[in-house]
C-alpha positions in Angstrom: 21.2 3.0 10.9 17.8 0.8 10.6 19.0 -1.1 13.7 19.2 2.1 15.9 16.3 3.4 14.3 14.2 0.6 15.7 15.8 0.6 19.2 14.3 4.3 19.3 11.2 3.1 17.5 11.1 0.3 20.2 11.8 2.8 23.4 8.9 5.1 22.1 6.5 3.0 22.0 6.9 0.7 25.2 7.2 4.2 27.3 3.7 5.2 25.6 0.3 4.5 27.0 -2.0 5.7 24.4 -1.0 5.1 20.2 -2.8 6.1 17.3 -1.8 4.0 14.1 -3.0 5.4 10.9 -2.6 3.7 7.4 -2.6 5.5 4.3 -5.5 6.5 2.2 -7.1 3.6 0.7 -5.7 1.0 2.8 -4.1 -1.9 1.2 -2.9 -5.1 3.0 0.5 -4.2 3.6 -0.6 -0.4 5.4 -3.4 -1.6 7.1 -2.3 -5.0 7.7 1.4 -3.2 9.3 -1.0 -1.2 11.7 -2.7 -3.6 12.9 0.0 -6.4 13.5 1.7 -3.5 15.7 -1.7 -2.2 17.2 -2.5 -5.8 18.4 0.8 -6.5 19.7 0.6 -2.9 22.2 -2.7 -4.0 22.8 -1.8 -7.3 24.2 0.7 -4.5 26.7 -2.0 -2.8 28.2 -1.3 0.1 25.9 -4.8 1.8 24.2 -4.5 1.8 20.9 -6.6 2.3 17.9 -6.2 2.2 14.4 -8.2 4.6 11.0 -7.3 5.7 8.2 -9.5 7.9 5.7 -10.7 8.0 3.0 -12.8 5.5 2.8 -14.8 5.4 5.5 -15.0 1.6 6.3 -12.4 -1.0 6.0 -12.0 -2.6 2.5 -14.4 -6.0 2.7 -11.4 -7.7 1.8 -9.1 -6.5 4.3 -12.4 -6.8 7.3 -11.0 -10.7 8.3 -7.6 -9.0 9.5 -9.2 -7.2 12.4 -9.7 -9.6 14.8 -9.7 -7.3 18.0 -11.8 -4.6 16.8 -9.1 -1.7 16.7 -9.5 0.1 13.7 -12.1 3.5 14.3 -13.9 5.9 12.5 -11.7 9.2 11.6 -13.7 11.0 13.0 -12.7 9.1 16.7 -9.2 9.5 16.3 -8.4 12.0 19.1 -7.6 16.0 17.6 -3.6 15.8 19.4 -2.7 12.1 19.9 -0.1 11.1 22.4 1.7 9.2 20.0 1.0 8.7 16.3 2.3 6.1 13.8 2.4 6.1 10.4 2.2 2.4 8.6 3.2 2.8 4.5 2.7 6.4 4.4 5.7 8.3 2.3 4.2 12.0 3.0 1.9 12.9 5.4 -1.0 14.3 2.6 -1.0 10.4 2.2 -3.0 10.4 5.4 -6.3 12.0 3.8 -8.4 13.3 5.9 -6.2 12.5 9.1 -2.8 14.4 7.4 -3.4 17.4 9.9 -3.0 15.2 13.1 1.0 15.0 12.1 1.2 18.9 13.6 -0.6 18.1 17.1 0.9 15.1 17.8 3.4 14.8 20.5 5.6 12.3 18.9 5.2 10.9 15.0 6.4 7.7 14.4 7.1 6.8 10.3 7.2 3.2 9.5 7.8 2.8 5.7 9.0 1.2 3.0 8.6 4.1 -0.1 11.9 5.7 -1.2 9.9 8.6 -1.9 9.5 8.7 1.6 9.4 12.5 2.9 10.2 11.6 6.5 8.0 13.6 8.0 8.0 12.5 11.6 9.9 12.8 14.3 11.3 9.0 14.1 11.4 7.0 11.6 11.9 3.3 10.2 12.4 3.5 7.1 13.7 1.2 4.7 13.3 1.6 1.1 15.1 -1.8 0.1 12.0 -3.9 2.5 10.1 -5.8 0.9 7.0 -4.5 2.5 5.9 -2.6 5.7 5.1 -5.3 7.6 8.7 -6.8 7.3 9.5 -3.6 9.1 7.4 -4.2 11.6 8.0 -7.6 12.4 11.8 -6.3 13.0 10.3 -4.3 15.6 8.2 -6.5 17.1 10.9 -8.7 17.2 12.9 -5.5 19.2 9.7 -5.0 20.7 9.9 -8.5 22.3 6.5 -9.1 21.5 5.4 -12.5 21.1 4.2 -13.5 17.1 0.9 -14.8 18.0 -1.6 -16.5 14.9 -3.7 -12.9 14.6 -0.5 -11.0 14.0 1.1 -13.0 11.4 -2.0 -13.3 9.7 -1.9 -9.0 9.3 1.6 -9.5 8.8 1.7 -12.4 5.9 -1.3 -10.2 4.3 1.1 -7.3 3.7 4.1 -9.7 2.5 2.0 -11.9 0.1 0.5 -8.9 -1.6 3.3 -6.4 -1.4 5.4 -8.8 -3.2 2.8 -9.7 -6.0 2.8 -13.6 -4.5 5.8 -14.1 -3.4 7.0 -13.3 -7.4 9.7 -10.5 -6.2 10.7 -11.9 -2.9 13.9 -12.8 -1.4 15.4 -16.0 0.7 14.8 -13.5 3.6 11.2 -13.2 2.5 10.1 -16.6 2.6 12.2 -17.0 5.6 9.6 -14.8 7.0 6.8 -16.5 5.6 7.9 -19.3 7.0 8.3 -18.3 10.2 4.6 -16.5 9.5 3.0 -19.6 8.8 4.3 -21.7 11.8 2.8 -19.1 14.0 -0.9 -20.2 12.4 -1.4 -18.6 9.6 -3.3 -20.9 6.9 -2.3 -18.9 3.6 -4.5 -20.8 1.4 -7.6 -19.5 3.4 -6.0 -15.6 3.5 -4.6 -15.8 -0.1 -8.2 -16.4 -0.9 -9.9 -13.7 1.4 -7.0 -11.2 -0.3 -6.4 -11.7 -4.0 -8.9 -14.7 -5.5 -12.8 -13.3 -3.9 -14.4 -11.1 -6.5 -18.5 -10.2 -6.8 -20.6 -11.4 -9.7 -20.7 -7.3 -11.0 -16.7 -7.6 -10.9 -17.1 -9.5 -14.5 -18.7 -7.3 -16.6 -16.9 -4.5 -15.0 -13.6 -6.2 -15.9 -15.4 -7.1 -19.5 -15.8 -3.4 -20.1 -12.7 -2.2 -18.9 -10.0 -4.5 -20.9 -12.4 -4.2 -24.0 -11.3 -0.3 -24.1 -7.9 -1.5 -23.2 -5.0 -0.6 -26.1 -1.9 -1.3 -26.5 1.4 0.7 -28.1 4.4 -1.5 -28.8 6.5 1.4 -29.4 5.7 3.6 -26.5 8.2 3.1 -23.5 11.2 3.5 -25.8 9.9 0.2 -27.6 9.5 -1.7 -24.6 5.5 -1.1 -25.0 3.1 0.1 -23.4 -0.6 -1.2 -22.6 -3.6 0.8 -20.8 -7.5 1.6 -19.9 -9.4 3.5 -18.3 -12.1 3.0 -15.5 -15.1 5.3 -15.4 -17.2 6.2 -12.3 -20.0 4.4 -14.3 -17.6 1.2 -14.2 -17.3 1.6 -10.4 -20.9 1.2 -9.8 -21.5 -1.5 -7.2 -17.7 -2.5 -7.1 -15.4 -2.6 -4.7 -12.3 -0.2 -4.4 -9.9 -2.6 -4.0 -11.9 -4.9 -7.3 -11.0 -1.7 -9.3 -7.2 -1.8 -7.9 -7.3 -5.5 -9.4 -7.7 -4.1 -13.0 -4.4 -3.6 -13.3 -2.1 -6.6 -12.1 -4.6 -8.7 -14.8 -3.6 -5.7 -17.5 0.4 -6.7 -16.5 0.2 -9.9 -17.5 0.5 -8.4 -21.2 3.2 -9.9 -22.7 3.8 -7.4 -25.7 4.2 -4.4 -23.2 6.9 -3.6 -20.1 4.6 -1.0 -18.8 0.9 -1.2 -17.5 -1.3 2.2 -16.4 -4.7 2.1 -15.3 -6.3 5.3 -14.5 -9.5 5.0 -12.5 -12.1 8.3 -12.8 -12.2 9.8 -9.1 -14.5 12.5 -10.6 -15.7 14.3 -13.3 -12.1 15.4 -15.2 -10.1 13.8 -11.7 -8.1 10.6 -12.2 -5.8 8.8 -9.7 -3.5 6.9 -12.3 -1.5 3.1 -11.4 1.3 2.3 -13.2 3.3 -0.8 -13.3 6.5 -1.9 -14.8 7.7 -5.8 -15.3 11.6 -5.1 -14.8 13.3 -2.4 -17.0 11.4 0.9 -16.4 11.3 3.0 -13.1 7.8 3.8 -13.0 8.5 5.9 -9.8 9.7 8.9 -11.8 6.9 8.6 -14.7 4.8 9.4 -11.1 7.0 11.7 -9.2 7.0 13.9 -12.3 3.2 13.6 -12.2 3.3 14.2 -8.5 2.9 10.9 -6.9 5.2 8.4 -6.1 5.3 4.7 -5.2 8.2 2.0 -6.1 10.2 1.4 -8.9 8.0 -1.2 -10.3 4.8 -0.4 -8.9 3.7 3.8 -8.8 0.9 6.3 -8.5 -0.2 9.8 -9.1 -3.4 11.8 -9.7 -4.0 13.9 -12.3 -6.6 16.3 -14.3 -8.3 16.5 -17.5 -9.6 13.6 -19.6 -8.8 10.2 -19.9 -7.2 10.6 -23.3 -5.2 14.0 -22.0 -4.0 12.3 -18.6 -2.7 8.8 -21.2 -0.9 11.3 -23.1 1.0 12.4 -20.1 2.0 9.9 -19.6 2.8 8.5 -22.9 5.3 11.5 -23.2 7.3 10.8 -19.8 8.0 7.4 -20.9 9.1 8.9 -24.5 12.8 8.7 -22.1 11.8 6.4 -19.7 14.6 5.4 -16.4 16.3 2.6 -16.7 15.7 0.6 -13.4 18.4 0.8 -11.7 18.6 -1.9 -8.4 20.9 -1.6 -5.4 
């Protein structure tokens, strides 16, 4: 099935002459990383291409390094009925923010994704749940595509691998295969692992001092697997970056005493977008779904109202049962 799905992905896109590639809200590596390893390679064609997302309105200062052509575009340049749109990471199309309502006048919508929540929303679609990351999908179709791997590619490809699979700590022989293969077409992962996961500002330290000195931790919760969690308030975010917030949680993981991590981070007064992570035993996925988000077994999300002790005790209650992870 994945194989004929990206012959058709492959026969749509080298038949069109102008793509819009959209990431989802937020962009992280892997989403914004997939869309532009795919808008650089139809670039190199001839093809026009550009690549948004929104919210935010400017590209994570992390992420900035991977966009070596000068693709990605305002939202508000993304054209009102694109010829052809693709979707990089997005499971539903409310994903896509303030761009969801250019699914309805496009001509064509292409979903590449690797969310088993995914809603399949397009009118193709590559999606593979059991991927490792986005980009691996779109290296397969590069790789249909013909297009040659070139040093600016892998870089926006590796980006999504290495972070997708928390360092290469749930990765397969296939994924370093990749890497591999990444890293022989030029990409220095020292110098990117760097740009990606290790540059923080000064103001990300007493931010992160505040944040885990609230953070508390239930050894029964979980079904006694334990559970550990914080909030972040707007006043926290001052002069921080999005994705130095996002890092709260993978350093709140490393708790030994508890199998599952949430961070919610205050998106307003009484709004919260919630992260929840699990280290192998609990499918965090439902504990989000039933919230109404959605996101991987081991790594989920959801928003949710109230305060922060009201949206903790949410949660703490759908995990009273939590769901076994079950692999296939």
């Amino acid at each position: 099935m994945l194989t004929a799905d990206l012959h058709a992905a492959a026969a749509l896109l080298g038949n069109a002459t102008d793509v819009t590639l959209l990431a989802h809200v937020n962009p992280d590596a892997d989403a914004l990383g997939s869309a532009l390893a795919l808008a650089g390679a139809l670039h190199r064609t001839g093809t026009t291409v550009r690549v948004s997302f929104g919210p935010p309105a400017a590209v994570p200062h992390s992420l900035r390094s991977l966009d070596t052509l000068g693709l990605v575009v305002p939202a508000s340049e993304v054209p009102e009925a694109p010829e052809l749109l693709v979707a990089l990471d997005v499971a539903s199309e409310d994903r896509l923010g303030w761009l969801a309502n250019r699914v309805a006048t496009s001509g064509d919508v292409l979903v590449i994704d690797h969310h088993a929540s995914n809603t399949r929303f397009g009118t193709h679609h590559v999606v593979d749940e059991h991927a490792e990351a986005t980009t691996v999908l779109v290296l397969k179709l590069l790789d249909e595509l013909a297009a040659p791997l070139d040093a600016d590619i892998a870089r926006c490809l590796y980006a999504g691998l290495v972070t997708d699979t928390s360092s290469f700590r749930r990765a397969t022989p296939a994924t370093h295969a990749m890497a591999m293969r990444l890293i022989e077409a030029g990409v220095d992962p020292d110098d990117l692992g760097r740009r990606l996961l290790d540059t923080h500002s000064f103001a990300w330290l007493p931010m992160l001092a505040r944040v885990l000195a609230r953070a508390r931790l239930e050894p029964d919760a979980a079904g006694g697997r334990g559970l550990v969690y914080t909030s972040v308030t707007q006043g926290d975010m001052t002069g921080i970056r999005p994705e130095e917030v996002e890092s709260v949680v993978d350093i709140l993981r490393t708790t030994v005493e508890a199998e599952v991590t949430l961070v919610i981070k205050e998106a307003a007064p009484g709004e919260w977008n919630g992260s929840l992570r699990a280290k192998s035993a609990v499918d965090v996925r439902a504990v989000a779904v039933g919230l109404g988000g959605g996101g991987h077994r081991l790594a989920a999300g959801f928003s949710a109202s109230g305060t922060a002790a009201e949206v903790t005790a949410r949660v703490r209650d759908m995990l009273r049962n939590p769901v076994p992870l079950v692999t296939s």
